[in-house]
N, CA, C and O atoms as CSV, one atom per row, in Angstrom:
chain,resi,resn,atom,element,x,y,z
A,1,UNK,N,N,41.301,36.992,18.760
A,1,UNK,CA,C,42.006,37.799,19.730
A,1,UNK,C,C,43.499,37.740,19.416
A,1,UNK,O,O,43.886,36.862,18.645
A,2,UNK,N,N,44.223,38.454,19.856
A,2,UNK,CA,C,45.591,38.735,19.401
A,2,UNK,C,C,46.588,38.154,20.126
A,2,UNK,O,O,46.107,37.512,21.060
A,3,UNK,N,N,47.847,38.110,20.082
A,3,UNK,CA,C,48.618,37.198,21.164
A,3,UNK,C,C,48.572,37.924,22.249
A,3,UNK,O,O,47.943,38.981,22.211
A,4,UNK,N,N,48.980,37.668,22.992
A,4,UNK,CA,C,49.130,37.618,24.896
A,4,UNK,C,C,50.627,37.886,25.508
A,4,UNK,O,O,51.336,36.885,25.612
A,5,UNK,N,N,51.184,39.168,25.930
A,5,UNK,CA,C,52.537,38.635,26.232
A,5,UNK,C,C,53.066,38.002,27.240
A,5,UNK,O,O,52.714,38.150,28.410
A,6,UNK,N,N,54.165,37.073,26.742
A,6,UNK,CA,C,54.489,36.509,27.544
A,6,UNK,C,C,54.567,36.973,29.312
A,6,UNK,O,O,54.182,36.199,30.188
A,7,UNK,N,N,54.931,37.864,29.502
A,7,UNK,CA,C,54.773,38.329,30.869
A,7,UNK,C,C,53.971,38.133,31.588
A,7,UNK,O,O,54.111,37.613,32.695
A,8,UNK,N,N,52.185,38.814,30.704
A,8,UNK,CA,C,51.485,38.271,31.497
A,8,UNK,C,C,50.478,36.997,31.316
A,8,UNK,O,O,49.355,36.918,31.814
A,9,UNK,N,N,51.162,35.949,30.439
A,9,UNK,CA,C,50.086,34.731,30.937
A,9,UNK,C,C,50.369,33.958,32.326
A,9,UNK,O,O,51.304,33.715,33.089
A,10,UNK,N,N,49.455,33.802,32.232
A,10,UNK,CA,C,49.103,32.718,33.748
A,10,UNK,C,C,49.033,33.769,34.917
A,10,UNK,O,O,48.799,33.349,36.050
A,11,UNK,N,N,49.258,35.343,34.664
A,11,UNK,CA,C,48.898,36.071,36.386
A,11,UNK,C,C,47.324,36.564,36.019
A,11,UNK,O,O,46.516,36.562,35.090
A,12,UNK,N,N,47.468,36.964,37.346
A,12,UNK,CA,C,46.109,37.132,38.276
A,12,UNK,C,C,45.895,38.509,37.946
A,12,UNK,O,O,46.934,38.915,37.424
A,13,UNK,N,N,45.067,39.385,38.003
A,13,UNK,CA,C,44.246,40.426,37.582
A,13,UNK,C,C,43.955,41.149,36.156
A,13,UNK,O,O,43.649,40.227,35.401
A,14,UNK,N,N,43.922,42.037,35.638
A,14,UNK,CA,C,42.837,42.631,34.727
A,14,UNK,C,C,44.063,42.455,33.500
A,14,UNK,O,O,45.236,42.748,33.731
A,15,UNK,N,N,43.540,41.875,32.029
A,15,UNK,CA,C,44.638,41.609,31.272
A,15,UNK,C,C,44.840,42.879,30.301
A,15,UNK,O,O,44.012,43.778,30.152
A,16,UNK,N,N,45.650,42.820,29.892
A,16,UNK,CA,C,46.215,44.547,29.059
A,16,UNK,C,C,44.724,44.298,27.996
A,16,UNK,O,O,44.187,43.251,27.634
A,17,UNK,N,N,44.333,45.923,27.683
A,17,UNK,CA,C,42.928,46.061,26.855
A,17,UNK,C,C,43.343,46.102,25.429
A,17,UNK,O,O,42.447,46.313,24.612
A,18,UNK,N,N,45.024,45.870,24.831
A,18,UNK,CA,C,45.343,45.968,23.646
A,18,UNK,C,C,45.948,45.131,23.634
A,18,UNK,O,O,46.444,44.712,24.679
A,19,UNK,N,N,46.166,44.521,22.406
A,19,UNK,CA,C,47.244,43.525,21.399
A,19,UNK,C,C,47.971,44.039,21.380
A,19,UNK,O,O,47.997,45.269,21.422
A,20,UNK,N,N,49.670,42.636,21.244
A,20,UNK,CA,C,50.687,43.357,20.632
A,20,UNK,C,C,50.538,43.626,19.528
A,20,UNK,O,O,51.146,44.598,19.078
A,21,UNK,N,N,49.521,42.722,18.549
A,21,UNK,CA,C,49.088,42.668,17.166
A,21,UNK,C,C,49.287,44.816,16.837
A,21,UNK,O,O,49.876,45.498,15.998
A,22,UNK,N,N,48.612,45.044,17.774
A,22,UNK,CA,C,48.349,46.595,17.475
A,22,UNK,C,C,49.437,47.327,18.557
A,22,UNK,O,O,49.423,48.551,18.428
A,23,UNK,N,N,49.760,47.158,18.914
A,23,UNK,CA,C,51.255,48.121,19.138
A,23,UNK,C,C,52.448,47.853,17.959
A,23,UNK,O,O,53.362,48.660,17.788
A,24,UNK,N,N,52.324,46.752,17.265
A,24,UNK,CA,C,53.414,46.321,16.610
A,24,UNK,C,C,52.918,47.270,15.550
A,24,UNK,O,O,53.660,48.197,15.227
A,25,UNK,N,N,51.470,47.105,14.842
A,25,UNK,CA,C,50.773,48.233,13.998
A,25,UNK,C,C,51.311,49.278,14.366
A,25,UNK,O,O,51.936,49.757,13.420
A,26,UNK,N,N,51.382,49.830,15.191
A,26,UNK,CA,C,51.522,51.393,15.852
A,26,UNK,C,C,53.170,51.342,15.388
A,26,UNK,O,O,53.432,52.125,14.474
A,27,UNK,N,N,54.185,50.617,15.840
A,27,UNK,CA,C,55.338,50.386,15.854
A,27,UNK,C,C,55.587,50.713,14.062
A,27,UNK,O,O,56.326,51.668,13.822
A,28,UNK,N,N,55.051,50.025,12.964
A,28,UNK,CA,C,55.625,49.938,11.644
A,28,UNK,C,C,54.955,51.014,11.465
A,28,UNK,O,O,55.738,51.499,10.648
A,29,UNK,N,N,54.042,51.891,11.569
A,29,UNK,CA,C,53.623,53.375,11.546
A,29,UNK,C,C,54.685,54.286,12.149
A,29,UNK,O,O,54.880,55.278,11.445
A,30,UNK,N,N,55.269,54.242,13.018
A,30,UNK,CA,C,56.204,54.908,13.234
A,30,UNK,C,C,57.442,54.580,12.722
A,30,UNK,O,O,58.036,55.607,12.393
A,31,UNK,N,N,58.098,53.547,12.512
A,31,UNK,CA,C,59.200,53.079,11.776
A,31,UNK,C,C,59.074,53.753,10.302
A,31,UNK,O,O,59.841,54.645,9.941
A,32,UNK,N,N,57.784,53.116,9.294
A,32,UNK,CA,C,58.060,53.704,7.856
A,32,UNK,C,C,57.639,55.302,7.939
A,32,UNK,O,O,57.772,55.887,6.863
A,33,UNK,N,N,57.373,55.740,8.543
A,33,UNK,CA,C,57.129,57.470,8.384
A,33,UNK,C,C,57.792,58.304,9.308
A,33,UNK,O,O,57.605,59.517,9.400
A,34,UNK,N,N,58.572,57.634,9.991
A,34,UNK,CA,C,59.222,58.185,11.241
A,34,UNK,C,C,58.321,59.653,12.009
A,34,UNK,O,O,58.546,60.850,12.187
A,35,UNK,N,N,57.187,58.636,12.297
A,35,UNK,CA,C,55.922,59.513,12.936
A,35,UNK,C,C,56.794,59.451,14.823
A,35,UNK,O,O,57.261,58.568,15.543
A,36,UNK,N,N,56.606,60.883,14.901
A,36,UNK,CA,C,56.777,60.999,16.754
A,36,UNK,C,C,55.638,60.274,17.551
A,36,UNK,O,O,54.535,60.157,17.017
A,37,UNK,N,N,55.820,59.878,18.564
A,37,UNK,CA,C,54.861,59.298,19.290
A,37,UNK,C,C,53.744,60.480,19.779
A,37,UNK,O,O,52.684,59.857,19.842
A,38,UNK,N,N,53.497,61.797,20.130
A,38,UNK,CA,C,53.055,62.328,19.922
A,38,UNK,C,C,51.703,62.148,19.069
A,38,UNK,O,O,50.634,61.708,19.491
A,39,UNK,N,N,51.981,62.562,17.858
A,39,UNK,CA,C,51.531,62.289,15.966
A,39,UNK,C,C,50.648,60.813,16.155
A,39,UNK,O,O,49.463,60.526,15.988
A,40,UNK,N,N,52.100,59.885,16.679
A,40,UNK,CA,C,50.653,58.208,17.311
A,40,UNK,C,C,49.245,58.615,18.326
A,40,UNK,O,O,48.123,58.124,18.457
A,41,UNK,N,N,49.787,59.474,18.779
A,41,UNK,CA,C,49.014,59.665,20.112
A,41,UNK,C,C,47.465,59.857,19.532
A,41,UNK,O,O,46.462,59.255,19.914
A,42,UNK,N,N,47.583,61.033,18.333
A,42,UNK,CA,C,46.471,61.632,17.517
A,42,UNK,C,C,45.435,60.597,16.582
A,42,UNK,O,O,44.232,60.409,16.401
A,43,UNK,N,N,46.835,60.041,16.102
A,43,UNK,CA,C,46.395,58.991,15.129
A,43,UNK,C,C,45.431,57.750,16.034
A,43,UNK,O,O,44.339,57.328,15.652
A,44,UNK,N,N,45.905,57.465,16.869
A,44,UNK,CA,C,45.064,56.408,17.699
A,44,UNK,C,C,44.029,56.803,18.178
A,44,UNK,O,O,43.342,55.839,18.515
A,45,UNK,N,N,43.243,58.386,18.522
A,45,UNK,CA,C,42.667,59.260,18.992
A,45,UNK,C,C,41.599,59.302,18.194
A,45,UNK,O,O,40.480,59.338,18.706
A,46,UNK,N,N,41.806,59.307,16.385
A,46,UNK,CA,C,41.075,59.329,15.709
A,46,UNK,C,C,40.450,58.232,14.987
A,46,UNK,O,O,39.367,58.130,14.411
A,47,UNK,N,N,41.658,57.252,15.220
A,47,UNK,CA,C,41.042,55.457,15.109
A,47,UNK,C,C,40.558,55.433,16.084
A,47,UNK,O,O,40.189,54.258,16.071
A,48,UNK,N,N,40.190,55.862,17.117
A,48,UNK,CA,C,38.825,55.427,17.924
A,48,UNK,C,C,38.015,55.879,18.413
A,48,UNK,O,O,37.362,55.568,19.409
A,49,UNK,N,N,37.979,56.758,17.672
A,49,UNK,CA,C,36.571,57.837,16.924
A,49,UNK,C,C,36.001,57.465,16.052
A,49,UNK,O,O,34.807,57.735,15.927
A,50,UNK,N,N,36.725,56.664,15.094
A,50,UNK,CA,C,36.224,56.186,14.018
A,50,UNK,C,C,35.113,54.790,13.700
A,50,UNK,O,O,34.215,54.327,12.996
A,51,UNK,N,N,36.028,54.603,14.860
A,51,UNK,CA,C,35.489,52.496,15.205
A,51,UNK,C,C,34.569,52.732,16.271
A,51,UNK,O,O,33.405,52.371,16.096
A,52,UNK,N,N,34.976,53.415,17.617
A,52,UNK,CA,C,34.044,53.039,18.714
A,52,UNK,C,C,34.505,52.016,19.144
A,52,UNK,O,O,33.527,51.415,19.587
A,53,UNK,N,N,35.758,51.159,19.373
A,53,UNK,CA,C,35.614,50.062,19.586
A,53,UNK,C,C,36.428,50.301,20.963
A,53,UNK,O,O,35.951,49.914,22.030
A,54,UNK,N,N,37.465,50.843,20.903
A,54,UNK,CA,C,38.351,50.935,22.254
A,54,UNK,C,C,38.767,52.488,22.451
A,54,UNK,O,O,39.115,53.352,21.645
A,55,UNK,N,N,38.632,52.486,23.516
A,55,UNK,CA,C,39.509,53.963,24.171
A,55,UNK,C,C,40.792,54.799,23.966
A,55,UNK,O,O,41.840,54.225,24.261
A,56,UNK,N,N,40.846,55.629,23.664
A,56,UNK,CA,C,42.072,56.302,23.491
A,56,UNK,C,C,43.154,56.135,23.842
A,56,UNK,O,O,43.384,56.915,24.767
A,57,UNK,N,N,44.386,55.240,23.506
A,57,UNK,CA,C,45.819,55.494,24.668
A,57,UNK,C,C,46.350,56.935,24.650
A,57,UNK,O,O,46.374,57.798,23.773
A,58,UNK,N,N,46.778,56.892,25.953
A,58,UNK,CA,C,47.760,58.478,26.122
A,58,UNK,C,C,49.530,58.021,25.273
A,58,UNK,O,O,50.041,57.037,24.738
A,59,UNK,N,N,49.825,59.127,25.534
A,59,UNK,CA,C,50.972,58.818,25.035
A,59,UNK,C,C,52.110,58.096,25.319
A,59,UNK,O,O,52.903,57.417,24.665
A,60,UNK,N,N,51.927,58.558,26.933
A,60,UNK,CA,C,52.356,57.873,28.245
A,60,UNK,C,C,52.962,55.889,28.161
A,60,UNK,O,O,53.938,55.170,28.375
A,61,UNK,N,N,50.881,55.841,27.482
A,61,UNK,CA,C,50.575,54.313,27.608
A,61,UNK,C,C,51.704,54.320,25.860
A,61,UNK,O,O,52.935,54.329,25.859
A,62,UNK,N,N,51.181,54.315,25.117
A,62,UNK,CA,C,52.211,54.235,23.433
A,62,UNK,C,C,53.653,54.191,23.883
A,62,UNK,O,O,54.298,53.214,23.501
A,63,UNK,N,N,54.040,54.760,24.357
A,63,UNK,CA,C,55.092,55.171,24.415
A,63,UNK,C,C,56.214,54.092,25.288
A,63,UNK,O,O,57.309,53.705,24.879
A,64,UNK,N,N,55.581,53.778,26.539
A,64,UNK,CA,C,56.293,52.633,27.565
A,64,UNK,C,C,55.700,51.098,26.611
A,64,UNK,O,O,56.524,50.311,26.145
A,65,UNK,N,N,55.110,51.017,26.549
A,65,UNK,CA,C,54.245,49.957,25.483
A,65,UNK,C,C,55.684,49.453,24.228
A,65,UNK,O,O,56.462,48.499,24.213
A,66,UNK,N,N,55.549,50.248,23.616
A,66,UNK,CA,C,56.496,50.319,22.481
A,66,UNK,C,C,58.623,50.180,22.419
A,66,UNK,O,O,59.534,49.632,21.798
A,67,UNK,N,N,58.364,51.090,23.516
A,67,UNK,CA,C,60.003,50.720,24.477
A,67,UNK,C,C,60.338,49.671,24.839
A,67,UNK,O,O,61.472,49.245,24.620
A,68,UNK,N,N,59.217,48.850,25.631
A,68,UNK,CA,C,58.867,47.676,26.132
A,68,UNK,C,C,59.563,46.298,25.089
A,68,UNK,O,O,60.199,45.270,25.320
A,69,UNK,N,N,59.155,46.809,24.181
A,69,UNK,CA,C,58.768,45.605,22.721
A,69,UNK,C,C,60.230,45.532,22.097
A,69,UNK,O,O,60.442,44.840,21.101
């Protein structure tokens, strides 16, 4: 499993369904190609189409996620 941010260890309810491991991914995808968050939006859309493993983020979620960091 991936790290945990600091913010939320030790509280009480439902813990974020992504790694920073993979926003930081998302992050050097947009840094070396200077991809719009948008363009992430797609790209993450189709990585999980591909895998099946997790749900689509909106852009919304990418976007405050990444500001955040």
């Amino acid at each position: 499993m991936g790290k945990i941010p600091k913010a939320r260890e030790g509280k009480i309810g439902k813990p974020y369904e992504y790694t920073i491991d993979y926003f930081e991914f998302l992050m050097n995808i947009r840094a070396l190609w200077n991809v719009p968050f948008r363009v992430l939006e797609s790209f993450v859309r189709i990585l999980s189409k591909i895998t099946g493993k997790f749900r689509p983020l909106t852009y919304v979620a990418i976007f405050k996620r990444i500001r955040k960091m």
